[in-house]
PyMOL commands that place a pseudoatom at each C-alpha (Angstrom):
pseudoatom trace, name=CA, resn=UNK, resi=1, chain=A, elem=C, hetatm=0, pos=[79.873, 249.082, 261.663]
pseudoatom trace, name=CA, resn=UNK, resi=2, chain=A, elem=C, hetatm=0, pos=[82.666, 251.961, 263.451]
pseudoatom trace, name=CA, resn=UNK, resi=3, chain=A, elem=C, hetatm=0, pos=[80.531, 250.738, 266.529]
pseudoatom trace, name=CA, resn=UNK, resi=4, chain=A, elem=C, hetatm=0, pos=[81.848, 252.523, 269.754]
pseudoatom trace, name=CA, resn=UNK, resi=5, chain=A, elem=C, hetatm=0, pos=[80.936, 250.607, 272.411]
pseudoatom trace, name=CA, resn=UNK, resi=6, chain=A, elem=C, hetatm=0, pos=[84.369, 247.581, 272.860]
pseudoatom trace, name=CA, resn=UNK, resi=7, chain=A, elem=C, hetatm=0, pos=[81.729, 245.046, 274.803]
pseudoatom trace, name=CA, resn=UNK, resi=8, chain=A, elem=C, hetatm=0, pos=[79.609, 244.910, 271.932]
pseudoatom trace, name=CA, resn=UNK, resi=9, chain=A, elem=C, hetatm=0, pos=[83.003, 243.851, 269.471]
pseudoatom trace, name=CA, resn=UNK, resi=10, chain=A, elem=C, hetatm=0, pos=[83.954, 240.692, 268.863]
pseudoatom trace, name=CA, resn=UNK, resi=11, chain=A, elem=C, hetatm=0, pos=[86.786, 238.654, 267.011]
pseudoatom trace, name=CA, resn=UNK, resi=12, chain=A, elem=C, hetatm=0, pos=[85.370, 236.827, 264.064]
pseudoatom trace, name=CA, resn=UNK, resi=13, chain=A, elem=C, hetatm=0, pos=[87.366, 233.795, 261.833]
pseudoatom trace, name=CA, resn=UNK, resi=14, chain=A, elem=C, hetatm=0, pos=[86.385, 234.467, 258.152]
pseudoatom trace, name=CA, resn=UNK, resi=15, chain=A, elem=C, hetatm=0, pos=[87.223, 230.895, 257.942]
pseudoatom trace, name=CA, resn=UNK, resi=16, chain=A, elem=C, hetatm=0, pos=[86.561, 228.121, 261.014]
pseudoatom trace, name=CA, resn=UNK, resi=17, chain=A, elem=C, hetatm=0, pos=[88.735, 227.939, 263.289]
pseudoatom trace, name=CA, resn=UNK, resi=18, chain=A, elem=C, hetatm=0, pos=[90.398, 224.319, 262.598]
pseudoatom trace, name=CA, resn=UNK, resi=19, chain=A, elem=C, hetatm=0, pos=[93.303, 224.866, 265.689]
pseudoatom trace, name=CA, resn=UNK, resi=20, chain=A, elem=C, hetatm=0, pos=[96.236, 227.034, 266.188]
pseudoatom trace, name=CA, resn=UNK, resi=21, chain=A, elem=C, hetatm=0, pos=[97.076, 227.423, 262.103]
pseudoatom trace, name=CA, resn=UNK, resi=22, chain=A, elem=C, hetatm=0, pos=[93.903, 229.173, 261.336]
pseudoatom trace, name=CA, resn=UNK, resi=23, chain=A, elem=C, hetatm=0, pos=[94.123, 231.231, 264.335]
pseudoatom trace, name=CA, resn=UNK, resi=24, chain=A, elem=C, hetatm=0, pos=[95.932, 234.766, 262.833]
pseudoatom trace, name=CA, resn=UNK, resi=25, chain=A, elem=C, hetatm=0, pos=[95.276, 238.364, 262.337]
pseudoatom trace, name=CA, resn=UNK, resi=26, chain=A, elem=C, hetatm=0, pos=[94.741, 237.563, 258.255]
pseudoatom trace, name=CA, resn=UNK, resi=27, chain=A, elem=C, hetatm=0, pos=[91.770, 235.365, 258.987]
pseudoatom trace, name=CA, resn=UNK, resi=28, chain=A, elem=C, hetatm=0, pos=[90.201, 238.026, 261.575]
pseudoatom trace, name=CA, resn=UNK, resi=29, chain=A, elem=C, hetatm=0, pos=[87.933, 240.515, 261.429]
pseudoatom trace, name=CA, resn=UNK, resi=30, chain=A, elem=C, hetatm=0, pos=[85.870, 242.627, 264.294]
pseudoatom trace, name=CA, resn=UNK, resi=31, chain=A, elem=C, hetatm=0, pos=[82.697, 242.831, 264.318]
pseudoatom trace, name=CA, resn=UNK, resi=32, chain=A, elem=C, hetatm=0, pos=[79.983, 243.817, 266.030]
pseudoatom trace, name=CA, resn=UNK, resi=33, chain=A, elem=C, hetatm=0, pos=[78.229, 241.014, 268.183]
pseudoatom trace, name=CA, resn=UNK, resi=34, chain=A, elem=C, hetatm=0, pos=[74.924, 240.874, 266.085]
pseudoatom trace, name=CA, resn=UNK, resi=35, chain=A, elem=C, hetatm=0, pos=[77.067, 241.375, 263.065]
pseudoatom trace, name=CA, resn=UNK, resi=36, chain=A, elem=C, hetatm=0, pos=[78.698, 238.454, 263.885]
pseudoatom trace, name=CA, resn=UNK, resi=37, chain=A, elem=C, hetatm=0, pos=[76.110, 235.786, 264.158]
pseudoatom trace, name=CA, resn=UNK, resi=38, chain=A, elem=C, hetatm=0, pos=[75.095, 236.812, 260.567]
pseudoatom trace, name=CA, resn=UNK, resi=39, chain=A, elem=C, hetatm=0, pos=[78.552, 236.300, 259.352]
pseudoatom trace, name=CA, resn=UNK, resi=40, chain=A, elem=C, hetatm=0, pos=[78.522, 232.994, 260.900]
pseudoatom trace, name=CA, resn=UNK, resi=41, chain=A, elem=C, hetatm=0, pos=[75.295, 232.387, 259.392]
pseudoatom trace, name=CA, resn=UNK, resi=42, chain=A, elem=C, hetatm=0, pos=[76.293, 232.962, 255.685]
pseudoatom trace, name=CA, resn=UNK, resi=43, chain=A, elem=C, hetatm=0, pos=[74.146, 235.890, 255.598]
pseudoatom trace, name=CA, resn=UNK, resi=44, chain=A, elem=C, hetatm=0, pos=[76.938, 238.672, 255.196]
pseudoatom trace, name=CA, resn=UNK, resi=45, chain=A, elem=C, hetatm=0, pos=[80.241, 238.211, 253.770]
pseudoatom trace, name=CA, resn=UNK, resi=46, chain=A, elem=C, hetatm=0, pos=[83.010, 239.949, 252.929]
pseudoatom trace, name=CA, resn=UNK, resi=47, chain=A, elem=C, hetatm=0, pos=[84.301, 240.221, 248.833]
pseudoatom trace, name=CA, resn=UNK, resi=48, chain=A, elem=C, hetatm=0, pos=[87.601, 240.199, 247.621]
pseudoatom trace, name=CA, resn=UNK, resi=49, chain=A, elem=C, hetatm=0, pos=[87.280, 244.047, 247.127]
pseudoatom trace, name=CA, resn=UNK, resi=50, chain=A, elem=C, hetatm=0, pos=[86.997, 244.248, 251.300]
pseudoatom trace, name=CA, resn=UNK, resi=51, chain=A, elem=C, hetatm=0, pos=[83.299, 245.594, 250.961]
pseudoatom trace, name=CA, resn=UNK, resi=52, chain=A, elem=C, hetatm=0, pos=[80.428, 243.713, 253.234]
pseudoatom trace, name=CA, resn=UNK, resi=53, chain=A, elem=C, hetatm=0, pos=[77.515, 242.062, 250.977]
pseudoatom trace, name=CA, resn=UNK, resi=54, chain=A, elem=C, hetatm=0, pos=[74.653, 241.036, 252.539]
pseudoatom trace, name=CA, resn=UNK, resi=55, chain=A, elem=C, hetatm=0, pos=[72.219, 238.372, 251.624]
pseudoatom trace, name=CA, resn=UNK, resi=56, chain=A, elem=C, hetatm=0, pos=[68.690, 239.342, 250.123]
pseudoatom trace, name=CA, resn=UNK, resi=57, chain=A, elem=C, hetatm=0, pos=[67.655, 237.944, 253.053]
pseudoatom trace, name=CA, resn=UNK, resi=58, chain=A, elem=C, hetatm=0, pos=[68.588, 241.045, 254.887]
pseudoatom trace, name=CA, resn=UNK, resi=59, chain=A, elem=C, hetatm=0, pos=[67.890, 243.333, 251.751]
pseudoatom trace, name=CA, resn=UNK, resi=60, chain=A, elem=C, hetatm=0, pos=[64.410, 244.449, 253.654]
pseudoatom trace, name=CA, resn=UNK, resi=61, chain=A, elem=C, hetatm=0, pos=[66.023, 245.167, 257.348]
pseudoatom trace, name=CA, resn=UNK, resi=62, chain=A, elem=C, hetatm=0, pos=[68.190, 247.605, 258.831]
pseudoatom trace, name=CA, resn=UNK, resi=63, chain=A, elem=C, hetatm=0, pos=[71.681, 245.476, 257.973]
pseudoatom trace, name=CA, resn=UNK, resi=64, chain=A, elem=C, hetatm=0, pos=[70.914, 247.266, 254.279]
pseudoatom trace, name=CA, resn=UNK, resi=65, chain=A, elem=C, hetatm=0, pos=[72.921, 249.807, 255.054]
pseudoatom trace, name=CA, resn=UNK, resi=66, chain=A, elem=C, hetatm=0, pos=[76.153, 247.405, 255.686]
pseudoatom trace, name=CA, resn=UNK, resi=67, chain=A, elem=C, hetatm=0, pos=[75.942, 246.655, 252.127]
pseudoatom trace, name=CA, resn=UNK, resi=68, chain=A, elem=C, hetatm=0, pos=[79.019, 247.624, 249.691]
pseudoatom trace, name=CA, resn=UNK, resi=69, chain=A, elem=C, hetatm=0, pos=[80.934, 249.356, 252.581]
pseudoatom trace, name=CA, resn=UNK, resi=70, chain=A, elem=C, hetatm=0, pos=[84.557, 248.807, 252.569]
pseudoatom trace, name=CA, resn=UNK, resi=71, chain=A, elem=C, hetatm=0, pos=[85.841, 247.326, 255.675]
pseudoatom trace, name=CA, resn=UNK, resi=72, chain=A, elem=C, hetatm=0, pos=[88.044, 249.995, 257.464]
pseudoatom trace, name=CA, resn=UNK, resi=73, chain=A, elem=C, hetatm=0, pos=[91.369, 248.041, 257.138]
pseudoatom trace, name=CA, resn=UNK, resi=74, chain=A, elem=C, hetatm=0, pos=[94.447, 248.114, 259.429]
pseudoatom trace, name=CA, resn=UNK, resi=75, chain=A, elem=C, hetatm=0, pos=[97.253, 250.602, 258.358]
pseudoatom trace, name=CA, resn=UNK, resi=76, chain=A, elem=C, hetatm=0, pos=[99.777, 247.765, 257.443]
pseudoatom trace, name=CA, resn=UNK, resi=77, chain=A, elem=C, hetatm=0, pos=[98.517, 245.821, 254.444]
pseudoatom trace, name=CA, resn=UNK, resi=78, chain=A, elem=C, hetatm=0, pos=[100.414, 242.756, 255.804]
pseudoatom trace, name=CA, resn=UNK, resi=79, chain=A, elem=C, hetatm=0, pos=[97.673, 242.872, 258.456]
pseudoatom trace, name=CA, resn=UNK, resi=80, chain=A, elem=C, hetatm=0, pos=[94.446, 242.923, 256.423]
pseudoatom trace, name=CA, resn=UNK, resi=81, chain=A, elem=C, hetatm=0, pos=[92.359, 240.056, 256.201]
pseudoatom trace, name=CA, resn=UNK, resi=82, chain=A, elem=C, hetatm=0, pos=[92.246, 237.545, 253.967]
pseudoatom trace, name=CA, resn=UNK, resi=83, chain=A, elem=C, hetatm=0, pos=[89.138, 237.604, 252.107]
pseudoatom trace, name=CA, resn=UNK, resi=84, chain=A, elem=C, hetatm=0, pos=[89.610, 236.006, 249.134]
for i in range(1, 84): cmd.bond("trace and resi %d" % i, "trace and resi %d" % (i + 1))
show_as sticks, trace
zoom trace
């Protein structure tokens, strides 16, 4: 969302956290807060291609404009998430 304000980022598991093996950089992303809960709640994801889909739920709000973005990945490709 290239939100600047740090308190309103979060650390988000693209898949649950299940203990100390699912807890790495590769199955991270941040996010904003808001952003977040809707990522929990199924209603936008992240594609294979890196680029944020939202549900057509969220097709009428202002979270349209999320859609088809790339996520801004980290410089080292052995620290992007997995998303596959």
């Amino acid at each position: 969302s290239r939100c600047d304000c740090p308190d309103a980022l979060e650390a988000a598991h693209i898949r649950p956290y299940r203990g100390a093996h699912t807890n790495h950089i590769k199955n991270g992303v941040l996010l904003r807060s808001d952003i977040h809960i809707l990522f929990d709640l199924g209603k936008i994801r992240i594609d294979s291609n890196y680029k944020v889909r939202i549900s057509d739920q969220l097709q009428s709000t202002v979270y349209k404009e999320f859609h088809a973005r790339r996520l801004d990945l980290p410089k080292e490709p052995k620290d992007w998430p997995d998303c596959s």
